[in-house]
C-alpha atoms as an extended CHARMM CRD file, in Angstrom:
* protein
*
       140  EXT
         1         1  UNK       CA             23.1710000000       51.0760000000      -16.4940000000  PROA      1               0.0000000000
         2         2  UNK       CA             23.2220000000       47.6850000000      -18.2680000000  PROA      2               0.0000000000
         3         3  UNK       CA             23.9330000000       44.3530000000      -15.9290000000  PROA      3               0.0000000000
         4         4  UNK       CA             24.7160000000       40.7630000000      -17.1750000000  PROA      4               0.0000000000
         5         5  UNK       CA             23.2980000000       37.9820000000      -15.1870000000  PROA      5               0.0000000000
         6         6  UNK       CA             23.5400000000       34.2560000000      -15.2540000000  PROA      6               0.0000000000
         7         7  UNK       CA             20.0420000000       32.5120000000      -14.8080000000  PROA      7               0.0000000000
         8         8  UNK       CA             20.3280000000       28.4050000000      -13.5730000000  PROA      8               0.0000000000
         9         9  UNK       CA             17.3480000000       26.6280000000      -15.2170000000  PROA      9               0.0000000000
        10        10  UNK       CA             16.6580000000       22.5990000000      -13.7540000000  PROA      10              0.0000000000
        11        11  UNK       CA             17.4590000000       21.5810000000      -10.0130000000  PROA      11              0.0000000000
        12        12  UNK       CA             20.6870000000       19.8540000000      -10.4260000000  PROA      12              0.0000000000
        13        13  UNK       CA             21.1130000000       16.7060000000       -8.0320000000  PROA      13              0.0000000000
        14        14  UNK       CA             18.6470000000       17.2780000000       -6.0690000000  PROA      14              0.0000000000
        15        15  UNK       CA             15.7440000000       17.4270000000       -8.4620000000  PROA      15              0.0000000000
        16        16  UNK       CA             14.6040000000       17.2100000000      -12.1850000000  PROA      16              0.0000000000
        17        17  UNK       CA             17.5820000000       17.7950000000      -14.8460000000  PROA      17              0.0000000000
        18        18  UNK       CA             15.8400000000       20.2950000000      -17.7200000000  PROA      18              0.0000000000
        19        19  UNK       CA             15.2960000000       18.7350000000      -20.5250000000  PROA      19              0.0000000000
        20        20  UNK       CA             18.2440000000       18.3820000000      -23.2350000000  PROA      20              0.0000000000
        21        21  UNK       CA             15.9040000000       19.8540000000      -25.7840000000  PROA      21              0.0000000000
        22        22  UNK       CA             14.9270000000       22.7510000000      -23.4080000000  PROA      22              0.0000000000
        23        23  UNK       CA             13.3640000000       24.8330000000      -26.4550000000  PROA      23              0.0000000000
        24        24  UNK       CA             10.3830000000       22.5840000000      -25.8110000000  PROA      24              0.0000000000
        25        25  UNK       CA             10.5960000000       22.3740000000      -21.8780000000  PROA      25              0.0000000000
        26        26  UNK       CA              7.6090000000       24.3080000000      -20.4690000000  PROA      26              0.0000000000
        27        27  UNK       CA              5.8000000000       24.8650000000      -23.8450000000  PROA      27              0.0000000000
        28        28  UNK       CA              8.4410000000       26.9100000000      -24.8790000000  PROA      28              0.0000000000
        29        29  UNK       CA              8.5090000000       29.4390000000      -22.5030000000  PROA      29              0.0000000000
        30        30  UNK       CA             12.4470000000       29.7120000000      -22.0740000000  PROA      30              0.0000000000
        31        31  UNK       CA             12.8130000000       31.2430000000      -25.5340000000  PROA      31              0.0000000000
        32        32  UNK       CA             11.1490000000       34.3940000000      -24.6340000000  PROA      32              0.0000000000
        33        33  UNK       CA             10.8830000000       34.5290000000      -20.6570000000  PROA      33              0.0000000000
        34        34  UNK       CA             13.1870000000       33.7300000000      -17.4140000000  PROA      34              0.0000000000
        35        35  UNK       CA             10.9780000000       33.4320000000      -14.5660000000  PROA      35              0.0000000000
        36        36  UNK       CA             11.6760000000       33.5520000000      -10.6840000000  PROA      36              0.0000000000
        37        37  UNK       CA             10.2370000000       32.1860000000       -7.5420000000  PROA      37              0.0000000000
        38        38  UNK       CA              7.4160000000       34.6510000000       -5.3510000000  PROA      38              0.0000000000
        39        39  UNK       CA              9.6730000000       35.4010000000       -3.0140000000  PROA      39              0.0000000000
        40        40  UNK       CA             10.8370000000       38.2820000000       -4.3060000000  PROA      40              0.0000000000
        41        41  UNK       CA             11.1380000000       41.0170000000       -7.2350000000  PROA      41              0.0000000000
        42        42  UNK       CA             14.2300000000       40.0810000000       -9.8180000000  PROA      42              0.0000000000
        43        43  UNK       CA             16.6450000000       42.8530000000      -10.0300000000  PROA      43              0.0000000000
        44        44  UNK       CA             16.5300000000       42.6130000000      -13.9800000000  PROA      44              0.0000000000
        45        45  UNK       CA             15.5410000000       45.1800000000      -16.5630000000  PROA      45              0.0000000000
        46        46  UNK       CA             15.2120000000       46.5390000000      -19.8450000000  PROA      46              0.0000000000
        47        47  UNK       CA             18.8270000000       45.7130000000      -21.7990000000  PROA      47              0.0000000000
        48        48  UNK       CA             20.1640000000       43.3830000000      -19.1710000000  PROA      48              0.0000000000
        49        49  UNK       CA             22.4660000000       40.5370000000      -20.6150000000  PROA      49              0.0000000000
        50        50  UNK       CA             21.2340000000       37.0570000000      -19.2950000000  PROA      50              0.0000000000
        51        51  UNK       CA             22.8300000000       33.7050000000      -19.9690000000  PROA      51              0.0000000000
        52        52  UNK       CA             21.1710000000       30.4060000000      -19.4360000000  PROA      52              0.0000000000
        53        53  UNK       CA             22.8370000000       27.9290000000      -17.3510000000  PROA      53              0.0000000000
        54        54  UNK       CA             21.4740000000       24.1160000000      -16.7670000000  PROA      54              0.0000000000
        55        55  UNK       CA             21.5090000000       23.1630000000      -13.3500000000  PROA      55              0.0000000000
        56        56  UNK       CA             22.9650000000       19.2860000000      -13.2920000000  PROA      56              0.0000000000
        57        57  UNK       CA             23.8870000000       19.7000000000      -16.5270000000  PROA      57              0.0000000000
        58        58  UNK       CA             26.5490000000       22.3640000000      -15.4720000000  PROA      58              0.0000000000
        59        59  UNK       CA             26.5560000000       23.8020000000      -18.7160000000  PROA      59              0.0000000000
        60        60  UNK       CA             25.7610000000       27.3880000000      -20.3520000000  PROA      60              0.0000000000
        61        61  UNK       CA             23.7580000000       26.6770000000      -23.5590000000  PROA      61              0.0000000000
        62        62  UNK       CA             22.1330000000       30.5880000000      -24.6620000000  PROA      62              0.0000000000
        63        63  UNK       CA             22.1550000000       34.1570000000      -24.0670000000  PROA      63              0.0000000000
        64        64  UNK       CA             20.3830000000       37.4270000000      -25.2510000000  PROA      64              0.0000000000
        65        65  UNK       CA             18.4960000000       40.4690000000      -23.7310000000  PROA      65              0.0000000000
        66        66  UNK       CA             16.1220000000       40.9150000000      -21.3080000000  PROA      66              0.0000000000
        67        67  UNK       CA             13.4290000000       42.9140000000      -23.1950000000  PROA      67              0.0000000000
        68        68  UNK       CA             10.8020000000       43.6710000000      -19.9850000000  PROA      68              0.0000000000
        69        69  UNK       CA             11.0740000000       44.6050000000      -16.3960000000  PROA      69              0.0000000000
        70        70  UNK       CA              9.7400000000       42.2740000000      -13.7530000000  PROA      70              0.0000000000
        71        71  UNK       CA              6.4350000000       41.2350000000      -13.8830000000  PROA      71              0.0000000000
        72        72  UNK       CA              3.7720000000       39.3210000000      -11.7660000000  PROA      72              0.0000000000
        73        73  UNK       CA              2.2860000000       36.2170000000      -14.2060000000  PROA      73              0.0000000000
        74        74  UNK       CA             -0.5450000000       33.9290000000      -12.5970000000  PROA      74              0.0000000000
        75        75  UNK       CA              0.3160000000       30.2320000000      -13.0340000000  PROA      75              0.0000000000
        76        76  UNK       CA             -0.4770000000       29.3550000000      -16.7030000000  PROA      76              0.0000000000
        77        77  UNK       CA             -0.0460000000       25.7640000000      -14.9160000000  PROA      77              0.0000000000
        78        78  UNK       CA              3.6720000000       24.8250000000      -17.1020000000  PROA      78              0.0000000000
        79        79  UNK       CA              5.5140000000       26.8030000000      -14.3930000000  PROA      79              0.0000000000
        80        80  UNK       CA              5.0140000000       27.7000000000      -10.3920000000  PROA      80              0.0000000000
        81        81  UNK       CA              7.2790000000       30.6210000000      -10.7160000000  PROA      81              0.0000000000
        82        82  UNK       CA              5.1030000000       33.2620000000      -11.0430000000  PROA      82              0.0000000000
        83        83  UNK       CA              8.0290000000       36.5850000000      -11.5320000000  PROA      83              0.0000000000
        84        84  UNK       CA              8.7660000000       37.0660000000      -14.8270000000  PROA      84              0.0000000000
        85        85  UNK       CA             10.7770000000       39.1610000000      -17.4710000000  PROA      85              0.0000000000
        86        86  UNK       CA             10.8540000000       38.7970000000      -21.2780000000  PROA      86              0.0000000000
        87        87  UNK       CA             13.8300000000       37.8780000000      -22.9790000000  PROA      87              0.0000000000
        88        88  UNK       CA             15.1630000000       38.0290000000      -26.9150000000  PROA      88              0.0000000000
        89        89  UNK       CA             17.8720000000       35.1900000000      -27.2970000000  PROA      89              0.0000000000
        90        90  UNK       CA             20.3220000000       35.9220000000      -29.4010000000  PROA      90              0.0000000000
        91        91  UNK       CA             21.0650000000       32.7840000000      -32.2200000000  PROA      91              0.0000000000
        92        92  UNK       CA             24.6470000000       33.2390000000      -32.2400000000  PROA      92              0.0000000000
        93        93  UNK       CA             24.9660000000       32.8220000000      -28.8720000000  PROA      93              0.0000000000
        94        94  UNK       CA             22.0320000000       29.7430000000      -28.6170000000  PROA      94              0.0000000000
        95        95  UNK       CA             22.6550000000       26.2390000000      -28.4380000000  PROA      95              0.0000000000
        96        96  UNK       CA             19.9280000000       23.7200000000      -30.2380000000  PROA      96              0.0000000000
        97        97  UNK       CA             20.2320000000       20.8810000000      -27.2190000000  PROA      97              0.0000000000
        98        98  UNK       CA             21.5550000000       21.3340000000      -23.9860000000  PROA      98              0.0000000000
        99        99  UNK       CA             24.5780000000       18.6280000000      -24.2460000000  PROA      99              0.0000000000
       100       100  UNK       CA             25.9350000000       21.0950000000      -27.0750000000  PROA      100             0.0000000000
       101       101  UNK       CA             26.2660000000       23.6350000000      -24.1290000000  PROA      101             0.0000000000
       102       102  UNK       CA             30.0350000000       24.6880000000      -22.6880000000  PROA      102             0.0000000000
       103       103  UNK       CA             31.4700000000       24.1050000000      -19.3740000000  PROA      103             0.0000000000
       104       104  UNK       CA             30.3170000000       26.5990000000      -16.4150000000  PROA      104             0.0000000000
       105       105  UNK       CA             33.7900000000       26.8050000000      -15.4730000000  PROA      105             0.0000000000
       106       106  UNK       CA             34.0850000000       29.0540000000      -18.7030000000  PROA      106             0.0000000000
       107       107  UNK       CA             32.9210000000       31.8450000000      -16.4370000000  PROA      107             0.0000000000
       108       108  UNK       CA             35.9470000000       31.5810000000      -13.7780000000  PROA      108             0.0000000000
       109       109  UNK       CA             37.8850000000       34.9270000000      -14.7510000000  PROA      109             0.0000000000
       110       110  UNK       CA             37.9990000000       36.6030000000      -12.2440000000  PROA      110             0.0000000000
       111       111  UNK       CA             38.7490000000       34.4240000000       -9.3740000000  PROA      111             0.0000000000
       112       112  UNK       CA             35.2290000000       33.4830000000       -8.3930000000  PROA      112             0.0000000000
       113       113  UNK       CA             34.0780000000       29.7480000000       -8.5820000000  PROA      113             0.0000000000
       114       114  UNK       CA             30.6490000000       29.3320000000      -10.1600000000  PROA      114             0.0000000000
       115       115  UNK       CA             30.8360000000       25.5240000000       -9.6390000000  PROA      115             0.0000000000
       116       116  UNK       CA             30.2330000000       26.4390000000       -5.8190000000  PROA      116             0.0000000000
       117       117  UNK       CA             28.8260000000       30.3920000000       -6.1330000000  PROA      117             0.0000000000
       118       118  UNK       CA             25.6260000000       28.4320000000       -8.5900000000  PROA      118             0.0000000000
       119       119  UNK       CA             24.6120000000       26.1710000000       -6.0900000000  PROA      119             0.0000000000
       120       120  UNK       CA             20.9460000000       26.6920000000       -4.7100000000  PROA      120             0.0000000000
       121       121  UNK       CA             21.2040000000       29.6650000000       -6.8180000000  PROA      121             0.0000000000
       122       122  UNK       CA             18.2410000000       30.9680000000       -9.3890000000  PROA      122             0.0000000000
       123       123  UNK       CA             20.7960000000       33.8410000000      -10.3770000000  PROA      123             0.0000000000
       124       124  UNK       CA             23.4440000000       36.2890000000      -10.4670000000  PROA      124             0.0000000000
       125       125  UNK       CA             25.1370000000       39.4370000000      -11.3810000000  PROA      125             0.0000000000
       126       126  UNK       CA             28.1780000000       38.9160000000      -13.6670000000  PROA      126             0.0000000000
       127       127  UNK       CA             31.5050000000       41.1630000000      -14.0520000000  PROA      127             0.0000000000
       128       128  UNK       CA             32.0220000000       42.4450000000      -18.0750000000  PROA      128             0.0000000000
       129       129  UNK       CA             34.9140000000       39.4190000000      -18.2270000000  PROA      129             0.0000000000
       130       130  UNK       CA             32.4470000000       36.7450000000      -16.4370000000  PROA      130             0.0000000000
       131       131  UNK       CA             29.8230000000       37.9380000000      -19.3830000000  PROA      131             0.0000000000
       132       132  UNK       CA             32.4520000000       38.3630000000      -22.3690000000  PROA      132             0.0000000000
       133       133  UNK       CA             33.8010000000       34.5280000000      -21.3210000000  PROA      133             0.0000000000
       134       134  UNK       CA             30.5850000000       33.0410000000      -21.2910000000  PROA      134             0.0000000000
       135       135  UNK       CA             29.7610000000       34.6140000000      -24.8020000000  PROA      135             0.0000000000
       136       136  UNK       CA             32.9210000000       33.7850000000      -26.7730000000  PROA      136             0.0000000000
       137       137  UNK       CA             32.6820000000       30.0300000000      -25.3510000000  PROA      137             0.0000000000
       138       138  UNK       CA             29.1640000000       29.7550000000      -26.4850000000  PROA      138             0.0000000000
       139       139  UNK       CA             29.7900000000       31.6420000000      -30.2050000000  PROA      139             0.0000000000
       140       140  UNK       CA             32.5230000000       28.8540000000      -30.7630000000  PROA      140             0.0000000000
């Protein structure tokens, strides 16, 4: 079964901001890949929903599908987070610049706090509502 996940891209306050045209921010590699730290193997699949949030930011700018399950990249040397999976963004749902984005607090439907629950957080499961919020706020 199909989850929905929220994915924090940037470090926030206590680090680099990504960059308000984040299409171009690694080479590209956000339009067609979410990566992870070695750590550990993402939970993410095949038809998972995933919607980009910028750390510092604290704004949702895209969503689409994961398309891959978690893989092992070497460094390509534009990112040190070597777990990936493939992703199709969907355009309704993407934002050009990240300042076009809508407030994280669009997700707070069903009594959880993502203002507190993203911090020091790479990502998350999300309930249906969290996922349905955070795609009618973006389609607006």
């Amino acid at each position: 079964m199909a989850q929905n996940w929220i994915k924090s891209w940037g470090y926030g306050a206590r680090g680099r901001r990504i960059r308000d045209d984040w299409q171009n921010e690694s080479h590209g590699l956000l339009m067609s890949a979410v990566t992870f730290g070695p750590s550990r193997r993402p939970g993410l699949g095949t038809g998972d929903g995933v919607l980009y949030y910028a750390a510092g930011w604290r704004l949702l700018f895209a969503a689409g599908t994961v398309s891959s399950y978690a893989y092992w990249f070497e460094s390509d040397g534009y990112t040190s987070w070597p777990w990936r999976v493939n992703v199709q963004l969907d355009d309704a749902y993407t934002r050009e610049f990240i300042h076009e984005g809508v407030p994280l607090d669009v997700l707070n439907v069903a009594g959880r706090n993502f203002g507190n629950l993203m911090k020091r957080r790479s990502h998350m499961t999300l309930s249906d509502a969290e996922w349905q919020a955070g795609l009618d706020a973006l389609c607006r």
